[in-house]
PDB file of N, CA, C and O in Angstrom:
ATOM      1  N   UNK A   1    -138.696  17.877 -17.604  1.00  0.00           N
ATOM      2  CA  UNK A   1    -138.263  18.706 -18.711  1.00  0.00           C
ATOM      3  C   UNK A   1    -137.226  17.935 -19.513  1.00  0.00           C
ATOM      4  O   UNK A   1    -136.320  17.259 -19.026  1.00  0.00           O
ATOM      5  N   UNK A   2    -137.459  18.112 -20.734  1.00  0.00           N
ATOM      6  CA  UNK A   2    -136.469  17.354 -21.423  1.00  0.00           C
ATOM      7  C   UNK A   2    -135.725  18.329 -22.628  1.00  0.00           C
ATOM      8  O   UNK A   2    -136.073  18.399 -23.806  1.00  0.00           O
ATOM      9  N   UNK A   3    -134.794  18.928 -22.082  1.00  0.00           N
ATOM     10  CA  UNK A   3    -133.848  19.968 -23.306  1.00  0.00           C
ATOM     11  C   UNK A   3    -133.451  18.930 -24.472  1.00  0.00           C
ATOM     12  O   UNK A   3    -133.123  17.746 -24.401  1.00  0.00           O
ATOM     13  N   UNK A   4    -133.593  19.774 -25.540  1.00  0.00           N
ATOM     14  CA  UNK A   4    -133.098  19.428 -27.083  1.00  0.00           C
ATOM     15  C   UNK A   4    -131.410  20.024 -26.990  1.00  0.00           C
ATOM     16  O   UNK A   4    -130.947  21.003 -26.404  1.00  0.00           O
ATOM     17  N   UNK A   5    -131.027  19.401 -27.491  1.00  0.00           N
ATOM     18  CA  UNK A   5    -129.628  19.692 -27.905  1.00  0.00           C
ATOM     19  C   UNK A   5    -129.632  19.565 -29.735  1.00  0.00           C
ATOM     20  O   UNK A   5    -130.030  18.745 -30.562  1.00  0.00           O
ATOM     21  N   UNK A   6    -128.825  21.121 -29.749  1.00  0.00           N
ATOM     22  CA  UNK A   6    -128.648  21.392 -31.030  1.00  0.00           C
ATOM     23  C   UNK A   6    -127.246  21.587 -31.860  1.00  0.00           C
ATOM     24  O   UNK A   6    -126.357  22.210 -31.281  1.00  0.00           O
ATOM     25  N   UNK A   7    -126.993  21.084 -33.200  1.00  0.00           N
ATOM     26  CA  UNK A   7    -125.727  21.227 -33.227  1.00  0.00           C
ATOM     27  C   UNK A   7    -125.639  22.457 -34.075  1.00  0.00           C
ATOM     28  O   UNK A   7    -126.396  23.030 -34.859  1.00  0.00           O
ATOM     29  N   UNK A   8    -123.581  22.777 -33.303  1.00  0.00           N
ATOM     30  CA  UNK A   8    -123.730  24.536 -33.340  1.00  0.00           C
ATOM     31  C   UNK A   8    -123.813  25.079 -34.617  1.00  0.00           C
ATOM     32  O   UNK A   8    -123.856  26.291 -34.828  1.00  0.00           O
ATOM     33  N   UNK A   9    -123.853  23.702 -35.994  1.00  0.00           N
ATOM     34  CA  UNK A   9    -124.067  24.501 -36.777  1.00  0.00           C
ATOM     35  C   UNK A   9    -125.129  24.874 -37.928  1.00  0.00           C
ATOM     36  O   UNK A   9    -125.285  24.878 -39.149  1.00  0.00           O
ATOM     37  N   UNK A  10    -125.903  25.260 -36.416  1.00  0.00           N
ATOM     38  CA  UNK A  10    -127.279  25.759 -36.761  1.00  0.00           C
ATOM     39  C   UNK A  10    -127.332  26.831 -36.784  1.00  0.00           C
ATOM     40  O   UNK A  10    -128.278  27.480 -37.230  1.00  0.00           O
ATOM     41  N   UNK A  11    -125.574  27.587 -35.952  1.00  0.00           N
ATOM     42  CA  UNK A  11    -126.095  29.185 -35.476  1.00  0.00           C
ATOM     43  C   UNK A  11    -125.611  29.619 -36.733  1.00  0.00           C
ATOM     44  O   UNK A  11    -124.803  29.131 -37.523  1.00  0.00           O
ATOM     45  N   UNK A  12    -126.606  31.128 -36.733  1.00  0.00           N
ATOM     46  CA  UNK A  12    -126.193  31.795 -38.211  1.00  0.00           C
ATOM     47  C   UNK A  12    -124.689  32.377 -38.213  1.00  0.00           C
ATOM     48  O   UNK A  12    -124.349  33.013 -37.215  1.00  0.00           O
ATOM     49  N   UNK A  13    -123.851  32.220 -39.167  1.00  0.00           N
ATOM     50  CA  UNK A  13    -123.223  33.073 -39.689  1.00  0.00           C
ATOM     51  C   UNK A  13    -121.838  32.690 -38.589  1.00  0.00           C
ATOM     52  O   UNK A  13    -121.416  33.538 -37.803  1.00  0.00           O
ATOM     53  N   UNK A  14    -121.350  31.551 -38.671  1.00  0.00           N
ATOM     54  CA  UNK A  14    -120.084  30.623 -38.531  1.00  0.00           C
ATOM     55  C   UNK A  14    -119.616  30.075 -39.379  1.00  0.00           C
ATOM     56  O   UNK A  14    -120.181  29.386 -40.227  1.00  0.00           O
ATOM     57  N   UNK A  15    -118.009  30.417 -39.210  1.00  0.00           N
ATOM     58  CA  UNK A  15    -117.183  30.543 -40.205  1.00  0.00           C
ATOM     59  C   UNK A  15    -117.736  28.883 -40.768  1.00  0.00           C
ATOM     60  O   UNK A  15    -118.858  28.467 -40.483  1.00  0.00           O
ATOM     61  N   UNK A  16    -116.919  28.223 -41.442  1.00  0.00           N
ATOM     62  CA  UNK A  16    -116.501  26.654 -41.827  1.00  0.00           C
ATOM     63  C   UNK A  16    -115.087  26.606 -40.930  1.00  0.00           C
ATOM     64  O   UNK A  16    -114.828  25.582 -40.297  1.00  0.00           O
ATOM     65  N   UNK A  17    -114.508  27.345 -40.912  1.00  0.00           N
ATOM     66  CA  UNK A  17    -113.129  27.545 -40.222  1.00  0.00           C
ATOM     67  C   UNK A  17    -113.712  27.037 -38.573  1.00  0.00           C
ATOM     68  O   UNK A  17    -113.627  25.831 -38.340  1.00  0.00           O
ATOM     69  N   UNK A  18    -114.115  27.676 -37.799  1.00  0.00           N
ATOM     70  CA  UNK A  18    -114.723  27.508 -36.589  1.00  0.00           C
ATOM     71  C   UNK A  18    -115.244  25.925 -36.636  1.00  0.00           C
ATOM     72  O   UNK A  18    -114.572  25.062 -36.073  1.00  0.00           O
ATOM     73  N   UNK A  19    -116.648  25.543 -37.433  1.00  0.00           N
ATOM     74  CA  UNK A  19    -117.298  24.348 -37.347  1.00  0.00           C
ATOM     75  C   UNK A  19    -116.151  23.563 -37.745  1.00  0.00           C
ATOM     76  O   UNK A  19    -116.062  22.584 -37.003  1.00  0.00           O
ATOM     77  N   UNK A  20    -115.127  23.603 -38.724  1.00  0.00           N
ATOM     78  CA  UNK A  20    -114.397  22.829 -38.131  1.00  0.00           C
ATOM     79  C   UNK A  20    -113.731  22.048 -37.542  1.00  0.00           C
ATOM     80  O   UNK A  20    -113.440  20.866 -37.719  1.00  0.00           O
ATOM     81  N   UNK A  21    -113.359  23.226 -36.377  1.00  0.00           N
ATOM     82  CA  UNK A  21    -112.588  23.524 -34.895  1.00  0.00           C
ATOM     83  C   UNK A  21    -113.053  22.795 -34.148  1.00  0.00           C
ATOM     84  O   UNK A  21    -112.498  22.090 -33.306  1.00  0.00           O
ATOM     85  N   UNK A  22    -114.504  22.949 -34.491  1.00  0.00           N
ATOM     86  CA  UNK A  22    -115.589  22.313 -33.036  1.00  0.00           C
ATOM     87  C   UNK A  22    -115.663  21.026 -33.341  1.00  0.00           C
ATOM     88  O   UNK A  22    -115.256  20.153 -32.574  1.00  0.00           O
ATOM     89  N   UNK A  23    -116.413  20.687 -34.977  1.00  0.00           N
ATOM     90  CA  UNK A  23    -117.063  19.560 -35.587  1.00  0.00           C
ATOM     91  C   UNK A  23    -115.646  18.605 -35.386  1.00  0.00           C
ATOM     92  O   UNK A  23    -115.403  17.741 -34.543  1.00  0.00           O
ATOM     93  N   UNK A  24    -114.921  19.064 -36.377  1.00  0.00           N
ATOM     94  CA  UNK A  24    -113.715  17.721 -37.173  1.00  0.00           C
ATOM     95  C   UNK A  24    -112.696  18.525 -36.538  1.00  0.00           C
ATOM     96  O   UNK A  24    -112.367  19.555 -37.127  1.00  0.00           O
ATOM     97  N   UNK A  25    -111.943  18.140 -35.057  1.00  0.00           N
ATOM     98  CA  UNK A  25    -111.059  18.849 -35.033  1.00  0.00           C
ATOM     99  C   UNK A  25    -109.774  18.356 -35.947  1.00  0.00           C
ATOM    100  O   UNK A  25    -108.885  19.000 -36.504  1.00  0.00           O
ATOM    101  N   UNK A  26    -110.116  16.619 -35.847  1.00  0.00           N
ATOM    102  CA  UNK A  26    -109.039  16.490 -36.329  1.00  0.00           C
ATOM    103  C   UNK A  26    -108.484  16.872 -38.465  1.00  0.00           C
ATOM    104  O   UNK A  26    -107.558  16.760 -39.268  1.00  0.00           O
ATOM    105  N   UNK A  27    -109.521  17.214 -38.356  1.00  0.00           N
ATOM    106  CA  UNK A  27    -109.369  17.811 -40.086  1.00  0.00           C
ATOM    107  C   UNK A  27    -108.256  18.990 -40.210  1.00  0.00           C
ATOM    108  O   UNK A  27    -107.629  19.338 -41.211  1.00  0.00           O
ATOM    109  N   UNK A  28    -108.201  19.523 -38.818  1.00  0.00           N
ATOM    110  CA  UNK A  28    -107.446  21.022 -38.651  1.00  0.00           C
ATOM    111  C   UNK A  28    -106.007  20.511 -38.014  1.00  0.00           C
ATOM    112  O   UNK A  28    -105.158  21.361 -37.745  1.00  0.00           O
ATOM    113  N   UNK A  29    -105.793  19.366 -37.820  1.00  0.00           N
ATOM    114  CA  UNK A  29    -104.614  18.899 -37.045  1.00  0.00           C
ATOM    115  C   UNK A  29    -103.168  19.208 -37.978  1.00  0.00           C
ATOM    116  O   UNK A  29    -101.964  19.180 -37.722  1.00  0.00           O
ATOM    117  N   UNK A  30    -103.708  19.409 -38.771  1.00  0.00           N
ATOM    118  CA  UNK A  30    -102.065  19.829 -39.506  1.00  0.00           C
ATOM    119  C   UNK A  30    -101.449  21.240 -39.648  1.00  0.00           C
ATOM    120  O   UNK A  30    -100.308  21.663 -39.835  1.00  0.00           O
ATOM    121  N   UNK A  31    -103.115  21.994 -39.424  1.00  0.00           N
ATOM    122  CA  UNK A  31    -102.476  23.294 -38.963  1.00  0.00           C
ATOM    123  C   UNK A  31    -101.671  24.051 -37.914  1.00  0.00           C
ATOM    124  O   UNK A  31    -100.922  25.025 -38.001  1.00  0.00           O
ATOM    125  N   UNK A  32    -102.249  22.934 -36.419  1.00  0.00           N
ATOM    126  CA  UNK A  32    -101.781  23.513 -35.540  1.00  0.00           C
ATOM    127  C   UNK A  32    -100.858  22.405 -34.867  1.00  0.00           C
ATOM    128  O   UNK A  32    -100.845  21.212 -35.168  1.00  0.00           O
ATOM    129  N   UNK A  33    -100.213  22.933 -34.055  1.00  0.00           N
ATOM    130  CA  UNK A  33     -98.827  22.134 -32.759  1.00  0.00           C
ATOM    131  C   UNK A  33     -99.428  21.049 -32.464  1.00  0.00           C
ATOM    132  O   UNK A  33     -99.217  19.900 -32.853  1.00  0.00           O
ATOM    133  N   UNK A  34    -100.621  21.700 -31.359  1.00  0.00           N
ATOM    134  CA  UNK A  34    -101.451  21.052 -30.303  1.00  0.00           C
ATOM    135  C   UNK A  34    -102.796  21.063 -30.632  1.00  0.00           C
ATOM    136  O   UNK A  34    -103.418  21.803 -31.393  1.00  0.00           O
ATOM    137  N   UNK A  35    -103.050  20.400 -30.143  1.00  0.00           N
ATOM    138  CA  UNK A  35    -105.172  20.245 -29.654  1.00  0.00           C
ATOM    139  C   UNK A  35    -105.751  21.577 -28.805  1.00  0.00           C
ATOM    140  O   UNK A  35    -105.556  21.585 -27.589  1.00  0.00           O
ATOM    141  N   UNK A  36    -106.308  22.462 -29.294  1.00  0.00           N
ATOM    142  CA  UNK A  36    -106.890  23.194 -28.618  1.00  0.00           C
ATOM    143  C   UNK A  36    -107.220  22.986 -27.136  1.00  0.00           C
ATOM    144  O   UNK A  36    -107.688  23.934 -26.506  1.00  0.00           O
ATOM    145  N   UNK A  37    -107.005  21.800 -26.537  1.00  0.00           N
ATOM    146  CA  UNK A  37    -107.185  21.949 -25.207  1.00  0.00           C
ATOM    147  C   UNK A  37    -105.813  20.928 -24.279  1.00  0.00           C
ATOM    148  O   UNK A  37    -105.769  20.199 -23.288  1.00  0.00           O
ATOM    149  N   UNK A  38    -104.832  21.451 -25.347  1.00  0.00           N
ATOM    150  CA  UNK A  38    -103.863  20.363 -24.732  1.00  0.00           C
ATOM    151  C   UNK A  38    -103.434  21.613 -24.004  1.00  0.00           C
ATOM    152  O   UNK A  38    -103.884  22.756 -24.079  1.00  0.00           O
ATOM    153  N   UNK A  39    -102.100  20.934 -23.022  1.00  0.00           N
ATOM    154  CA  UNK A  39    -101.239  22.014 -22.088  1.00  0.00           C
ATOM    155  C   UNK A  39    -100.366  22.807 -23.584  1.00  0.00           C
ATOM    156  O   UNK A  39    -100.498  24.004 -23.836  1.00  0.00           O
ATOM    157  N   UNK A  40     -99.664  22.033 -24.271  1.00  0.00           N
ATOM    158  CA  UNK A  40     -98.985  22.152 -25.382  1.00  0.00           C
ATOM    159  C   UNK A  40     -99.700  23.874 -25.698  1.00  0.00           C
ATOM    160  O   UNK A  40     -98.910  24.818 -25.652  1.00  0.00           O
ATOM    161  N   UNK A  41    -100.841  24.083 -25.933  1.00  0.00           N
ATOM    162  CA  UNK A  41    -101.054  25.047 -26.692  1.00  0.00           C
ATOM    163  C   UNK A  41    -101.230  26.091 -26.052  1.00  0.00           C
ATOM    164  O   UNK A  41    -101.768  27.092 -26.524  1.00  0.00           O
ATOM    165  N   UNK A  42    -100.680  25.956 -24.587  1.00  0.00           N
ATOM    166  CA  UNK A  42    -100.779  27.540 -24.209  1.00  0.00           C
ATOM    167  C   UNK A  42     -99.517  28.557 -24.196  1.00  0.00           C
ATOM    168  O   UNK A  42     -98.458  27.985 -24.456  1.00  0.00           O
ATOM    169  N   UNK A  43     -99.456  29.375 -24.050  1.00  0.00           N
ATOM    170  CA  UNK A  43     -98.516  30.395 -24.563  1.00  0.00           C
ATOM    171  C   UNK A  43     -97.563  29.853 -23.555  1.00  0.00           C
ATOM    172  O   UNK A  43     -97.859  29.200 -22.554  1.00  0.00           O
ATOM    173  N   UNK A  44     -95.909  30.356 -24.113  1.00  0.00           N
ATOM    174  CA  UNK A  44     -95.646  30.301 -23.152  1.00  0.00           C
ATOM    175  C   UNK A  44     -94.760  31.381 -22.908  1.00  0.00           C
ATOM    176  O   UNK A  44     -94.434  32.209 -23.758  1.00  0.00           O
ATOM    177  N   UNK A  45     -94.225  31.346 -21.254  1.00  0.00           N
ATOM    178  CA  UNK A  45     -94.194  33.073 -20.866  1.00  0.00           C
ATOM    179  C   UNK A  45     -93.290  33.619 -21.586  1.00  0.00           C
ATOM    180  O   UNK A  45     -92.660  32.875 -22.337  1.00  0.00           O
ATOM    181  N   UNK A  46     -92.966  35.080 -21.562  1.00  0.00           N
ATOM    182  CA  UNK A  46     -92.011  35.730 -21.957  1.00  0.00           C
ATOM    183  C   UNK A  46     -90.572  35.549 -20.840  1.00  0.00           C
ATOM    184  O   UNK A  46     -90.772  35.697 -19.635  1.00  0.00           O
ATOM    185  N   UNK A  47     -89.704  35.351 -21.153  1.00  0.00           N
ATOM    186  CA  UNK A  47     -88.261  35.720 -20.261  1.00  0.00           C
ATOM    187  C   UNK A  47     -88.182  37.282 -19.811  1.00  0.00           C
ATOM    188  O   UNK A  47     -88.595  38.068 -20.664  1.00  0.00           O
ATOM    189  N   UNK A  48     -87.789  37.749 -18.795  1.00  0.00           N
ATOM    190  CA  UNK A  48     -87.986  38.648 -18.258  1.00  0.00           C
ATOM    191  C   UNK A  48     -87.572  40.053 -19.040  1.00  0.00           C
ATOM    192  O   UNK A  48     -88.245  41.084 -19.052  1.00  0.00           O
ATOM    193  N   UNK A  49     -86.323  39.837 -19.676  1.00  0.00           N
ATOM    194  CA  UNK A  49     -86.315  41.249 -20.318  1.00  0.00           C
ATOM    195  C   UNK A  49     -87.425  41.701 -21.551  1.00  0.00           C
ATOM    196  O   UNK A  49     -87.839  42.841 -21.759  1.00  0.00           O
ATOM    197  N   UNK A  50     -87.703  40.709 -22.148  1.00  0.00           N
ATOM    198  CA  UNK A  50     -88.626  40.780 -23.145  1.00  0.00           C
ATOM    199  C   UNK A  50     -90.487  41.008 -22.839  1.00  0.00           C
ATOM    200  O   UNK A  50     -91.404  41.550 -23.456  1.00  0.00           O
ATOM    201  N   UNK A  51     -90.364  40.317 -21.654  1.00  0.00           N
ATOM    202  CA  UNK A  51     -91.694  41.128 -20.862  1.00  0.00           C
ATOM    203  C   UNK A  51     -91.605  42.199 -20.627  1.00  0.00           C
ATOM    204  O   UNK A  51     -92.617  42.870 -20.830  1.00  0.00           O
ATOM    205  N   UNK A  52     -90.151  43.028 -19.992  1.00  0.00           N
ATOM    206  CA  UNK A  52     -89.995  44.314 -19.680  1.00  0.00           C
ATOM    207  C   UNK A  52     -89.818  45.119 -20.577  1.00  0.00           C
ATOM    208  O   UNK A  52     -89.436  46.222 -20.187  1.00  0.00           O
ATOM    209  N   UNK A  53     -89.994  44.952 -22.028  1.00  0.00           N
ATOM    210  CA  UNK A  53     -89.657  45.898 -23.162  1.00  0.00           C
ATOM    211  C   UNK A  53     -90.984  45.853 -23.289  1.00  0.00           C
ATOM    212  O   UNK A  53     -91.131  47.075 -23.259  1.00  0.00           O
ATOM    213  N   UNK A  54     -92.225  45.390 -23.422  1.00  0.00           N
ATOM    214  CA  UNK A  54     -93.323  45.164 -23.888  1.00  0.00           C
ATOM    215  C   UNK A  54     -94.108  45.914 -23.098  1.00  0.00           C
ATOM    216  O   UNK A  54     -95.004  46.651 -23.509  1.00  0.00           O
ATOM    217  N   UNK A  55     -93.663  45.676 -21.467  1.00  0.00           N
ATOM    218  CA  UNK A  55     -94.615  46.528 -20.943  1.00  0.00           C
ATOM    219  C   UNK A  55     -94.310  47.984 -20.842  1.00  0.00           C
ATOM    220  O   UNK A  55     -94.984  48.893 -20.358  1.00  0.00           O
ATOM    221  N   UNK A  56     -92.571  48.002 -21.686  1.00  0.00           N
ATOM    222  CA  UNK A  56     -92.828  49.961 -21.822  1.00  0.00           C
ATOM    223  C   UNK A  56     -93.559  50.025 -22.888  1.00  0.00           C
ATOM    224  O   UNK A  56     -94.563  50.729 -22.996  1.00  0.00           O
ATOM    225  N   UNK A  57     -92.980  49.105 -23.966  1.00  0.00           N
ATOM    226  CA  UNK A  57     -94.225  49.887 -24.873  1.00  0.00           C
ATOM    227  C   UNK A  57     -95.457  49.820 -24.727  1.00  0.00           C
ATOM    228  O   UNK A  57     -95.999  50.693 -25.405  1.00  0.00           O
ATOM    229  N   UNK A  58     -96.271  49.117 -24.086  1.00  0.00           N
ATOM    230  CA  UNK A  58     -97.402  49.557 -23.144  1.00  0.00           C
ATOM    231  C   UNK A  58     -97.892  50.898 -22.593  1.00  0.00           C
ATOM    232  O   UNK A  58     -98.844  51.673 -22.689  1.00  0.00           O
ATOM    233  N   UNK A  59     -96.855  50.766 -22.035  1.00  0.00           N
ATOM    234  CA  UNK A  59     -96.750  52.268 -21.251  1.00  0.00           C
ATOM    235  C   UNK A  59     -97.074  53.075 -21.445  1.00  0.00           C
ATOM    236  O   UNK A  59     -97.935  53.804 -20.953  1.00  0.00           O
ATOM    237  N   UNK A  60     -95.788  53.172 -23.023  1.00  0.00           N
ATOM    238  CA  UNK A  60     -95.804  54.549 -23.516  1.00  0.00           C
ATOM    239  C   UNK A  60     -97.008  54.915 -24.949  1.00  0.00           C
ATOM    240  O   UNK A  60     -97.351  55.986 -25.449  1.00  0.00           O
ATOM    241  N   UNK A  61     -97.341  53.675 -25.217  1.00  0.00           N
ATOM    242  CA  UNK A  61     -98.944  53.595 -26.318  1.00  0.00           C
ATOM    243  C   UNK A  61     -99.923  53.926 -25.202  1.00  0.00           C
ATOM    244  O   UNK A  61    -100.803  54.714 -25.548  1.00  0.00           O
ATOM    245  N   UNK A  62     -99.965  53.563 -24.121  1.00  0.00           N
ATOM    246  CA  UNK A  62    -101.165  53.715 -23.173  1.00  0.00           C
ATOM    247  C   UNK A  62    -101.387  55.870 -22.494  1.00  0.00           C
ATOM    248  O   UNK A  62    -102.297  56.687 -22.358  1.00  0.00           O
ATOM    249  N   UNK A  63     -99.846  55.794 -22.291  1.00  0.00           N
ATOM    250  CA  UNK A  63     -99.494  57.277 -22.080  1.00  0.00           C
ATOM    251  C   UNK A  63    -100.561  58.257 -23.087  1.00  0.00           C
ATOM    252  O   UNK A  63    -101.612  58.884 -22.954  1.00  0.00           O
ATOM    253  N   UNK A  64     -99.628  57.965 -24.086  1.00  0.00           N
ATOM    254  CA  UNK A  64    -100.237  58.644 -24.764  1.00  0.00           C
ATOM    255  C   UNK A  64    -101.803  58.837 -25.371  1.00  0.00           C
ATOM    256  O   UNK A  64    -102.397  59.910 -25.478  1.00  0.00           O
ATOM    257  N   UNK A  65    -102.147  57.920 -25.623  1.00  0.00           N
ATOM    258  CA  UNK A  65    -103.756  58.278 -25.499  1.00  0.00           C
ATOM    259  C   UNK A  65    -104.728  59.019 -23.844  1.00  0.00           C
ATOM    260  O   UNK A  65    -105.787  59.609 -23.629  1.00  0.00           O
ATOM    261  N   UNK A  66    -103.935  58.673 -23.298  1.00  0.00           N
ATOM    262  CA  UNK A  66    -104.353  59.317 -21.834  1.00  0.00           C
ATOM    263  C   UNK A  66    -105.097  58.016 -21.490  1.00  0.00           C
ATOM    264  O   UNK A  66    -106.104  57.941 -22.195  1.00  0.00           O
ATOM    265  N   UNK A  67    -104.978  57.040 -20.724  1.00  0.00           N
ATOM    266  CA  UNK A  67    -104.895  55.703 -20.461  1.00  0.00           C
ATOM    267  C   UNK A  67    -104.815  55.984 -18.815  1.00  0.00           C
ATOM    268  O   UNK A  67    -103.835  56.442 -18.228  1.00  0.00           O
ATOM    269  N   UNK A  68    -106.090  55.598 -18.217  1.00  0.00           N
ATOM    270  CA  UNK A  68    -106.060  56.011 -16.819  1.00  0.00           C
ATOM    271  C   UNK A  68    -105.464  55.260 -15.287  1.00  0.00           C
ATOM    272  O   UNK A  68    -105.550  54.033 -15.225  1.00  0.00           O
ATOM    273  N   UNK A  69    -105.187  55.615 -14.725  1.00  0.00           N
ATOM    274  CA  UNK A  69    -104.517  55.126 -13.462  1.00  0.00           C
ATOM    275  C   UNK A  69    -104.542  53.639 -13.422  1.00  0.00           C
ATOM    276  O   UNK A  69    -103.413  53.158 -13.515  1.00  0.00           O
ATOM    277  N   UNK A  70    -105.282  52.974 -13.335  1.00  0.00           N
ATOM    278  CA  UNK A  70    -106.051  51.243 -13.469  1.00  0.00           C
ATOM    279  C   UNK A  70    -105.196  50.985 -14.512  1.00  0.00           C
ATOM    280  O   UNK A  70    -104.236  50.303 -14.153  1.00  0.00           O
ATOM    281  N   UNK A  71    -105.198  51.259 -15.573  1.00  0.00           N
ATOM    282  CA  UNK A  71    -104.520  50.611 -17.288  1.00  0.00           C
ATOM    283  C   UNK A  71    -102.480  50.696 -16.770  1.00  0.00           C
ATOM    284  O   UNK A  71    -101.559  49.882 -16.826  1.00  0.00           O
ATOM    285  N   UNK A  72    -102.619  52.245 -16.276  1.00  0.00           N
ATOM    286  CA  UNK A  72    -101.245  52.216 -15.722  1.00  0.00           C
ATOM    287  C   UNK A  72    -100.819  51.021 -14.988  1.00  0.00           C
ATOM    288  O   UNK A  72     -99.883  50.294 -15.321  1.00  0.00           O
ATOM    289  N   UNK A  73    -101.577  50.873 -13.962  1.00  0.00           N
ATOM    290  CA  UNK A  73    -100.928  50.216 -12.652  1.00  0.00           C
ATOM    291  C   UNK A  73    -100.719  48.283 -13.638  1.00  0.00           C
ATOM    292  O   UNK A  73     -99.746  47.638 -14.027  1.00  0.00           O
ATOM    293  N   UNK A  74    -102.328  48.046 -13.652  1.00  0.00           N
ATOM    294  CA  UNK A  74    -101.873  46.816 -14.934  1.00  0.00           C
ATOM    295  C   UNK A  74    -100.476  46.269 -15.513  1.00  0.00           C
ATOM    296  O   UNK A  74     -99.781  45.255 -15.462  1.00  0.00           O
ATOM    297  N   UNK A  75    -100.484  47.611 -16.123  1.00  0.00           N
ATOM    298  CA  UNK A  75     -99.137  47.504 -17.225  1.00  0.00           C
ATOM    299  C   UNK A  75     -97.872  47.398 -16.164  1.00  0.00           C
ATOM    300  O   UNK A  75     -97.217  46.356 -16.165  1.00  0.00           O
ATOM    301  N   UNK A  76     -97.583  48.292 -15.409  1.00  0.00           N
ATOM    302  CA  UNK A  76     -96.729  48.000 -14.329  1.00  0.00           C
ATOM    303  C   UNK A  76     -96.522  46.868 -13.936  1.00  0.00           C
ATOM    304  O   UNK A  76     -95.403  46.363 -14.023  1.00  0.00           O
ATOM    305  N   UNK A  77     -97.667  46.175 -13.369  1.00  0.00           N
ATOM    306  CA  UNK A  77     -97.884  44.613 -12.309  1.00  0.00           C
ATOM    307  C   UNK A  77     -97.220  44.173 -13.317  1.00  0.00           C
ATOM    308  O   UNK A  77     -96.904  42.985 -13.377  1.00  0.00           O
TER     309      UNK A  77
END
C-alpha cells in the first residue's frame, strides 16, 4: 500500500491565518513570543491567590446555572 500525502491546504474552508501557522510558520514569528511548540509558549501557572479568586468565580458562575457535582468538585481540585 502506498498512502498519498496531501497538503492541508486542500481542506475546505481554512483560515490563511491557520495555513500560515502550519505552512510558513516563520511568516507569523513576529506575532508571537515563542514557536508554537517551544516550552516558552506554554502558559504559565497562576500564583496561588490568583488561582484561588478564579476558582470562586468558577464556583459561583457554575452555582448558578446549576452546574453538577463533577463541575463542582473540578473547580474545587
Amino acid at each position: 500500500m502506498d498512502p498519498d500525502c496531501y497538503p492541508i491546504s486542500i481542506l475546505p474552508h481554512t483560515s490563511k491565518l491557520f495555513l500560515d501557522f502550519v505552512e510558513r510558520p516563520n511568516a507569523l514569528a513576529p506575532f508571537y513570543v515563542a514557536g508554537a511548540y517551544s516550552a516558552a509558549s506554554s502558559p504559565r501557572p497562576f500564583d496561588a491567590p490568583k488561582r484561588a479568586a478564579i476558582a470562586d468565580l468558577l464556583a459561583e458562575q457554575n452555582r448558578s446555572v446549576g452546574a453538577g457535582p463533577q463541575v463542582m468538585a473540578n473547580i474545587e481540585r
